[in-house]
C-alpha positions as CSV (number, residue, x, y, z in Angstrom):
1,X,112.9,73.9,98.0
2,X,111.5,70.3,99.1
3,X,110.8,68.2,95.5
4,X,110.8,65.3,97.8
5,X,107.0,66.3,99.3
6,X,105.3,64.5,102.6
7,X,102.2,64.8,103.6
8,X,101.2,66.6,100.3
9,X,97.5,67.5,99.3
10,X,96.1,64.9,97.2
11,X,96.0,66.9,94.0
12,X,100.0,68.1,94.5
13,X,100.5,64.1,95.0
14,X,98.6,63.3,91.4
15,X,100.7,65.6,90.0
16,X,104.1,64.7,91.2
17,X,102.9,61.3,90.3
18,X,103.5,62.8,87.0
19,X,107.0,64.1,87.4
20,X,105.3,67.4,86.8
21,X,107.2,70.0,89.1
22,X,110.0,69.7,87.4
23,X,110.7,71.7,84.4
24,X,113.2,69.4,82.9
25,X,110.3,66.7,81.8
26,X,109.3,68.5,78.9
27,X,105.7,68.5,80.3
28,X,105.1,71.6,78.7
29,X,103.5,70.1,75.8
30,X,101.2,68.1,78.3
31,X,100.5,70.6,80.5
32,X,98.8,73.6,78.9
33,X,99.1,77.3,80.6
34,X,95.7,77.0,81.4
35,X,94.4,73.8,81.5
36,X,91.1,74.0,80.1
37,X,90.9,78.2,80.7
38,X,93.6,78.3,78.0
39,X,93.3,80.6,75.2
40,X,95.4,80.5,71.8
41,X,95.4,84.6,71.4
42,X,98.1,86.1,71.2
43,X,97.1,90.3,70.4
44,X,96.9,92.7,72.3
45,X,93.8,91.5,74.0
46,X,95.0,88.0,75.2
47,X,94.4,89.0,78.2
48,X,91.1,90.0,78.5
49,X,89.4,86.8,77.0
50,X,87.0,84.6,79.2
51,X,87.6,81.4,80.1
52,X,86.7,78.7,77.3
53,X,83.9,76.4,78.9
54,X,82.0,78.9,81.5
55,X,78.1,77.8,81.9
56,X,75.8,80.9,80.2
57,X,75.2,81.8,83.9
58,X,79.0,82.3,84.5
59,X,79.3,83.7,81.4
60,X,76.7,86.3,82.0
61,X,78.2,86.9,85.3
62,X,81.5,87.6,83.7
63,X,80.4,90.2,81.8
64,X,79.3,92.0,84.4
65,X,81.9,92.1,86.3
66,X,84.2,93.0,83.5
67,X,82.1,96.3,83.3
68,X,82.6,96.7,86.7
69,X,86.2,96.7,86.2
70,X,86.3,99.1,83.4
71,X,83.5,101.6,85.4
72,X,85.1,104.3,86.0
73,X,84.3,106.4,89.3
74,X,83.4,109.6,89.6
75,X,83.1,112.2,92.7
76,X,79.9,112.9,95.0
77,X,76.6,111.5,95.4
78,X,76.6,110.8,91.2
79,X,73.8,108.0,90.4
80,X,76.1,106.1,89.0
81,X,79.6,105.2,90.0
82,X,79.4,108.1,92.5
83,X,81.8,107.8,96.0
84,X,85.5,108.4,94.7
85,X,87.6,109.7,96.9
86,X,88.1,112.1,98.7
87,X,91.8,110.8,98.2
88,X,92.8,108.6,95.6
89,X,95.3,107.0,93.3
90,X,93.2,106.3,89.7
91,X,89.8,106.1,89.1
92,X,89.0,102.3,87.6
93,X,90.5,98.9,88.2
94,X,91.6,98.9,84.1
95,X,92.9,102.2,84.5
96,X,95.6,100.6,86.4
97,X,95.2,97.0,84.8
98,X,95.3,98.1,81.3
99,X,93.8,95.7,79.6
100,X,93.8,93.3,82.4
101,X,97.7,93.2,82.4
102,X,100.8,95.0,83.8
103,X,101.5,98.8,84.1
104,X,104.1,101.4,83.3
105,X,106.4,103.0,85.5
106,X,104.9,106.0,85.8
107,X,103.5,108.0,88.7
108,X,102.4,111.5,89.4
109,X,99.7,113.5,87.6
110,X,97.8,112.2,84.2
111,X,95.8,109.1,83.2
112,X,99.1,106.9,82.6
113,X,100.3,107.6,85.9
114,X,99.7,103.8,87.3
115,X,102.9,103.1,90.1
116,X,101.4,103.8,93.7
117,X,103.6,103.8,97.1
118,X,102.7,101.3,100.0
119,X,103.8,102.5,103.3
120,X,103.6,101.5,107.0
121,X,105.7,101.9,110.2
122,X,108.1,99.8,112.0
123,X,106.4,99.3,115.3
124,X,103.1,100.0,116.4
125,X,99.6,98.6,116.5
126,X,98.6,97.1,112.9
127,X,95.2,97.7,111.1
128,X,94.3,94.3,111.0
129,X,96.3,91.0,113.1
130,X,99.3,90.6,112.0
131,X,99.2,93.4,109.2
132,X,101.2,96.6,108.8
133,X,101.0,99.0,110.6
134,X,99.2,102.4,109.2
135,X,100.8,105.8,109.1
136,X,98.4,108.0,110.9
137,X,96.1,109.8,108.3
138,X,97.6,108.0,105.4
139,X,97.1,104.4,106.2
140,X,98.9,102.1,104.2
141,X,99.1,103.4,101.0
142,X,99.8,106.5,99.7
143,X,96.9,108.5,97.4
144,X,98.6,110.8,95.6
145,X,95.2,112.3,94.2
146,X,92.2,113.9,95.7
147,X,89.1,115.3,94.5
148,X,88.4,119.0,93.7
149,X,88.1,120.5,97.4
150,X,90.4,117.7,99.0
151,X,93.9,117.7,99.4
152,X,96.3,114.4,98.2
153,X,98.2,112.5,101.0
154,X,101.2,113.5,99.1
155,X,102.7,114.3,95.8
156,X,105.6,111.4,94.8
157,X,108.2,112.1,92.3
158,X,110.2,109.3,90.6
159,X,113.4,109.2,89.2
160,X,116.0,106.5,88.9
161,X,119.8,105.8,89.7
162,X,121.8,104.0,86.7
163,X,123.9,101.1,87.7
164,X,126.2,100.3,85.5
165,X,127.2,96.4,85.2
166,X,129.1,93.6,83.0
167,X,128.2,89.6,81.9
168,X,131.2,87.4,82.2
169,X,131.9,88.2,78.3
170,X,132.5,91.9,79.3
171,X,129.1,92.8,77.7
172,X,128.2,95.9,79.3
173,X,124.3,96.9,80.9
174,X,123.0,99.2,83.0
175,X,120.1,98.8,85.7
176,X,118.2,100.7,87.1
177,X,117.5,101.3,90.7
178,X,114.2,103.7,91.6
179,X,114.5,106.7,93.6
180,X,111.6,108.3,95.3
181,X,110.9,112.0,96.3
182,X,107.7,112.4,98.9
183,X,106.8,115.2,100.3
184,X,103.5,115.1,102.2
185,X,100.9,118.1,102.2
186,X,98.5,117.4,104.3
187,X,101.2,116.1,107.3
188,X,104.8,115.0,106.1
189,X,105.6,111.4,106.0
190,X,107.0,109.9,109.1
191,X,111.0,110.1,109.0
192,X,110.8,106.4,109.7
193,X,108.0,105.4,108.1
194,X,108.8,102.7,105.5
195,X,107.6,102.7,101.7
196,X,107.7,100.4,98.7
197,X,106.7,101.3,95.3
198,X,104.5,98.9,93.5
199,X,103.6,98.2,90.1
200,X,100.3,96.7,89.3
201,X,100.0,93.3,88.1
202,X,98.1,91.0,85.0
203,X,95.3,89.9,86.6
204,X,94.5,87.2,84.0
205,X,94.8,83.2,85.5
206,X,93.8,84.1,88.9
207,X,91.4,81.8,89.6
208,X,93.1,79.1,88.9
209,X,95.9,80.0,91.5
210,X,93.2,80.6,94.3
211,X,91.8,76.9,93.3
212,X,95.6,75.5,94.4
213,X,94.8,73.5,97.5
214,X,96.5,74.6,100.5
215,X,97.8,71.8,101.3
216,X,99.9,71.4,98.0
217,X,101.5,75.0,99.2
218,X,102.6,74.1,102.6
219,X,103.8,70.6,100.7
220,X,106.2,73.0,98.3
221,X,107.5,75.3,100.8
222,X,110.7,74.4,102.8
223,X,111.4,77.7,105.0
224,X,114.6,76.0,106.8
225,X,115.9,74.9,103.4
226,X,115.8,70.8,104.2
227,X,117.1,70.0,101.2
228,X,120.2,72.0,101.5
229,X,119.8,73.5,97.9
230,X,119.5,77.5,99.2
231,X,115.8,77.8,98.3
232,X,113.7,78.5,101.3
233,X,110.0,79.5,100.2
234,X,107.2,79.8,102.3
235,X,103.9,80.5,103.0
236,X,103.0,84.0,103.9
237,X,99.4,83.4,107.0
238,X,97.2,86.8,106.4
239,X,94.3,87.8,107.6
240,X,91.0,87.5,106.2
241,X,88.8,90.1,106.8
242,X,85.8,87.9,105.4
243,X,86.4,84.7,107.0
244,X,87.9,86.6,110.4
245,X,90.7,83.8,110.4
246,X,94.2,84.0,109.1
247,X,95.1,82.1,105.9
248,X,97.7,81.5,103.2
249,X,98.0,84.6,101.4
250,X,98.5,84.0,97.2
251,X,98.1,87.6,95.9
252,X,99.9,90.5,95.5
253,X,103.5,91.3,95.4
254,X,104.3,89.8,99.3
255,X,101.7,87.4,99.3
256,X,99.4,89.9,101.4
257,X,95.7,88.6,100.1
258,X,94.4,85.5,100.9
259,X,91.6,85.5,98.0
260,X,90.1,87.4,95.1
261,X,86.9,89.2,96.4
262,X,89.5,90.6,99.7
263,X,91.9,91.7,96.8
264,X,88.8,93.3,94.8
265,X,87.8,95.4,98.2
266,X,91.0,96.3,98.9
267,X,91.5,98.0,96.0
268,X,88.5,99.7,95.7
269,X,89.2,101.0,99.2
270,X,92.9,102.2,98.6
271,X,93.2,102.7,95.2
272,X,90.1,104.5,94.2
273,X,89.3,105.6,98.2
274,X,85.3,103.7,97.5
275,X,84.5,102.2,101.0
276,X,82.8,98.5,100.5
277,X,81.4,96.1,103.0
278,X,84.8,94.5,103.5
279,X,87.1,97.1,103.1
280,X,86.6,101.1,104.4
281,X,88.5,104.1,102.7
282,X,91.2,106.0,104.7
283,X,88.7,108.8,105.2
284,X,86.3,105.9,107.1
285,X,83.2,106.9,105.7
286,X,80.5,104.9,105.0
287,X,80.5,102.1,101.9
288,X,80.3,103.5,99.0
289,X,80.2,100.5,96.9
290,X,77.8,97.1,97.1
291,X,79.2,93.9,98.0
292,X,77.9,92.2,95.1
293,X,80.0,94.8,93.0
294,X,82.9,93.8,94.8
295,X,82.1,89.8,94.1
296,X,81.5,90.6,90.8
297,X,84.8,92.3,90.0
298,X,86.4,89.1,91.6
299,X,84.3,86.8,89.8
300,X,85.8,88.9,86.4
301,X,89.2,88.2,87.4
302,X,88.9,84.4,88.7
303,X,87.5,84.0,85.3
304,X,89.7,85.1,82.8
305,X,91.4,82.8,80.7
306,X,95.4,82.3,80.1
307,X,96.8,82.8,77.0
308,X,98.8,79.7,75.9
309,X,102.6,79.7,74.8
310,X,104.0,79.9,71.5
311,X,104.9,76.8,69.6
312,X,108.4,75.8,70.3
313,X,111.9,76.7,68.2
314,X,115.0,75.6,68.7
315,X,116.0,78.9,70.6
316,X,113.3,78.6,73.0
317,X,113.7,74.5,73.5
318,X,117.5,75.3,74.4
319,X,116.3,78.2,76.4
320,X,113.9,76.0,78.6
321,X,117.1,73.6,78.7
322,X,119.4,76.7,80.4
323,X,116.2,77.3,82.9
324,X,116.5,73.8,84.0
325,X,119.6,73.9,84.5
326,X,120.6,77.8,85.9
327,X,118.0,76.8,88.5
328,X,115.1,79.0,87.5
329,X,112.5,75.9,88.5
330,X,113.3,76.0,91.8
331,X,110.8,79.1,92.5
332,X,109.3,79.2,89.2
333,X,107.7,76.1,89.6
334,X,106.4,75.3,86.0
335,X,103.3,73.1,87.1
336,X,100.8,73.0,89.5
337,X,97.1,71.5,90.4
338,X,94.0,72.9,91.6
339,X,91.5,71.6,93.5
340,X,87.9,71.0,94.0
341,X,86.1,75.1,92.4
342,X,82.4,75.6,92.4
343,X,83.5,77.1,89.0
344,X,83.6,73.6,86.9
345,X,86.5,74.9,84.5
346,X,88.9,75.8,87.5
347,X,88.6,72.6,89.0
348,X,90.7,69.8,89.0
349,X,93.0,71.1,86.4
350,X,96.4,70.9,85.5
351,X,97.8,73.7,84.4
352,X,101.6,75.9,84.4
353,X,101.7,79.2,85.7
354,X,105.7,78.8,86.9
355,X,105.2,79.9,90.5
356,X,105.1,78.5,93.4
357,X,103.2,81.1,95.4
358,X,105.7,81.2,98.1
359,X,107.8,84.0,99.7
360,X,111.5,84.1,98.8
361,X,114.6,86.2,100.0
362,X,115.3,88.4,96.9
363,X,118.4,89.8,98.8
364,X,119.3,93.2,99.4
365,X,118.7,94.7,95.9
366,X,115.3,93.9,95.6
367,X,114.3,94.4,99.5
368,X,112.1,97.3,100.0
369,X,112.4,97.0,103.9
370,X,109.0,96.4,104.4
371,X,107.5,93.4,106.4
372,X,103.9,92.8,105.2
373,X,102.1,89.7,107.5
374,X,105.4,87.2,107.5
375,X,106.9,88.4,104.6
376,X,110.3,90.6,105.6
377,X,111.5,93.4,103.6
378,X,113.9,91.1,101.8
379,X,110.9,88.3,100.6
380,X,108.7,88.4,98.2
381,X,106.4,86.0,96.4
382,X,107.3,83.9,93.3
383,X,105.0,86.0,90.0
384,X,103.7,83.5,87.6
385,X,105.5,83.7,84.3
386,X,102.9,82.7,82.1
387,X,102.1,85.5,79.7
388,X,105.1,87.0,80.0
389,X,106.3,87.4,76.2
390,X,103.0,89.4,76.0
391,X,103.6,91.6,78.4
392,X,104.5,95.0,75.7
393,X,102.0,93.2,73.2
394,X,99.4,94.3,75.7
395,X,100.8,97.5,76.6
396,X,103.8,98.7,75.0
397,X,106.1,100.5,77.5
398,X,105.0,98.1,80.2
399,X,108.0,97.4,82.8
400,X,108.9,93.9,84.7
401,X,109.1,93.6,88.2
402,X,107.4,94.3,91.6
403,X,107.7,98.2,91.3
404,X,108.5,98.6,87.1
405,X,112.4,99.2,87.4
406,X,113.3,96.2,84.7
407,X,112.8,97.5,81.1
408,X,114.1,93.7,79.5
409,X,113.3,90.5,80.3
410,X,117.4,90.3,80.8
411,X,117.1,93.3,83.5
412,X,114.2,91.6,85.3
413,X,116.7,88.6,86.2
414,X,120.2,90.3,87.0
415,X,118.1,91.8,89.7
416,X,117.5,88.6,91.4
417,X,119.4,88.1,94.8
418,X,119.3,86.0,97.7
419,X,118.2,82.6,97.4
420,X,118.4,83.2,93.2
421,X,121.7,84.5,93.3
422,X,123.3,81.5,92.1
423,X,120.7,80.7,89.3
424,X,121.6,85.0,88.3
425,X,124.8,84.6,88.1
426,X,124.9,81.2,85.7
427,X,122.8,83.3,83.5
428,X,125.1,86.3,83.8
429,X,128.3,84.4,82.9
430,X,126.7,82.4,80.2
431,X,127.7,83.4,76.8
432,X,125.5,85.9,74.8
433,X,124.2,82.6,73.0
434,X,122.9,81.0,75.8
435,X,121.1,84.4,77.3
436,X,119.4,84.9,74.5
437,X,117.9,81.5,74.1
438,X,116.8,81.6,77.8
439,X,115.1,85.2,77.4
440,X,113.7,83.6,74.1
441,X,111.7,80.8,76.5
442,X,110.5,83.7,78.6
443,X,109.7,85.1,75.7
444,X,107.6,82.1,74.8
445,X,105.3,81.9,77.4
């Protein structure tokens, strides 16, 4: 990863000015989680809180869109929130989002079932440039529910393999690995079509990682590892169905989405099968949904504030120490800048999300085998860790990582391969000590 930055965006430059990327400056004190969207809550509904400083009109606006993301969809021509379906994987953003943050592992029938299963095949014509390429009468994403009449793209089964492990004391754990039965009923799945089960994400901070100018992302990345230090991160180009150009993606698990209200209609479309102006269901029938819905949905989650750390200990001063110095920095970027926002309190701010945004080879573990835009089977994109000791605060049972198969903090980063492979395996040898201070940072966040 390039700390040594050329040609970087003029807010990435005031910041390095700073000494800021770096973990090891103890910035953390300076820079708050938020900047000025920070939050001190720390219940069960830190993540649902508005950003502090929002004019009444943004506040009002807000609102709205927060009940659009709780509105929960309903089949037919109903007068209100009619259009779901007629396939489907849940029926409102939050059922998904609880409480605006991560989900459980769990997929198949109910209202806690919240995993869903991307898919796509190897070669063929893509849905949009550059995109993956849809399974014929599935698309590219699995609904695993349909409404009464319909019949489900498929039903998915989950169940997991244990793999056993030791740290370099002889401690014993055991991971584990997820294993996926689908068996399609209206056509079978493709032999070679390719899947990747996903988990959904917070969706609290957002805004202030869409406000990152692009320039300061193309100034972090170092695809052909310059510096010689095995990180390689970069940009994933996507296309944007609004603009009709191709742009940096930020969101998602691969980086796929280049912005909020594209995220918003994508998941109305796939997730709840409601056709919108920008994005239209599997079935292709017509939109379903307004586009000012959409925007205001996007608008809820660009505007949601970031809870702020806890106050330091000793365990979780030593712990950001062992970060530093395993390595954990070099993806996890603590700090970064945004740019100009036509939303005042997103712009110009200084805040520390510990990402970098960029695509990274999580090695073979991890890889799901499926190439989304640029992003191979083995990459994915660097998740913020702010918010992360609230995680089961928010919704207990919730699991870490891209598809839910971490149940500790500890699991979540003896998964890591690839280019973090050597930052794993310091923490893995460590002493017991030592892990536990470094899970007790995380812990802080």
């Amino acid at each position: 990863m390039r700390r040594a930055v050329h040609a970087a965006g003029p807010a990435l430059t005031a910041l390095l000015s700073l000494g800021a990327v770096a973990c090891g400056d103890n910035l953390g004190a300076e820079v708050t989680a938020g900047g000025a969207t920070t939050v001190g809550d720390r219940t069960s509904n830190a993540f649902s809180l508005p950003a502090p400083g929002l004019s009444p009109a943004e506040l009002a606006r807000h609102l709205d869109g927060d009940l659009d993301f709780d509105s929960t969809f309903v089949t037919g021509d109903a007068p209100v929130n009619g259009g779901l379906g007629p396939r489907f994987n849940n029926t409102s953003c939050g059922a998904c989002h609880s409480r605006d943050g991560r989900g459980r592992a769990v997929i198949g029938d109910g209202p806690t079932s919240q995993l869903l299963v991307r898919v796509s095949l190897p070669s063929g014509t893509p849905d949009v440039p550059g995109g993956a390429v849809p399974v014929p009468g599935m698309g590219t994403q699995l609904q695993d529910h349909a409404v009464f009449g319909a019949e489900p793209d498929a039903r998915v089964t989950l169940g997991w393999d244990e793999l056993p492990g030791r740290y370099g004391d002889g401690t014993p754990y055991v991971l584990r690995a997820p294993r996926l039965t689908i068996v399609g009923v209206a056509a079978p799945l493709p032999f070679e079509a390719l899947t990747s089960l996903r988990l959904p994400p917070a969706v609290f901070g957002l805004g202030l990682l869409e406000a990152v100018d692009e320039a300061d992302l193309h100034a972090l990345a170092d695809p052909d590892d310059a510096d010689g230090d095995g990180i390689s991160g970069r940009v994933n180009q996507v296309w944007d169905p609004v603009t009709g150009t191709t742009r940096i993606g930020r969101f998602g698990v691969k980086a796929n989405t280049s912005d909020l209200t594209v995220q918003a209609a994508a998941a109305y479309a796939n997730d709840m099968g409601i056709g919108n102006p920008i994005a239209s269901d599997t079935a292709g029938g017509a939109a379903d949904l307004a586009l000012a819905t959409v925007e205001d949905a996007a608008f809820y989650t660009r505007t949601l504030a970031v809870p702020a750390p806890t106050a330091p200990t000793p365990a979780s001063t030593r712990g950001q120490d062992h970060f530093d110095a395993f390595g954990c920095a070099g993806c996890h970027v603590p700090h970064l800048r945004t740019g100009p926002s036509p939303i005042a309190v997103l712009a110009d701010q200084d805040f520390a999300p510990y990402t970098d945004l960029l695509l990274h080879d999580l090695g073979d573990g991890l890889a799901d085998g499926r190439p989304d835009f640029l992003a191979s089977g083995r990459e994915w994109r660097t998740p913020p860790l702010w918010g992360l000791g609230l995680v089961e605060t928010v919704l207990p049972g919730a699991t870490y990582l891209h598809d839910g198969r971490a149940r500790t903090l500890a699991e979540a980063i003896l998964w890591h391969g690839g280019e973090a492979e050597a930052a794993r395996e310091r923490f893995r040898t460590a002493d017991a000590a030592t892990r536990a201070d470094l899970v007790a940072f995380l812990r802080s966040r």
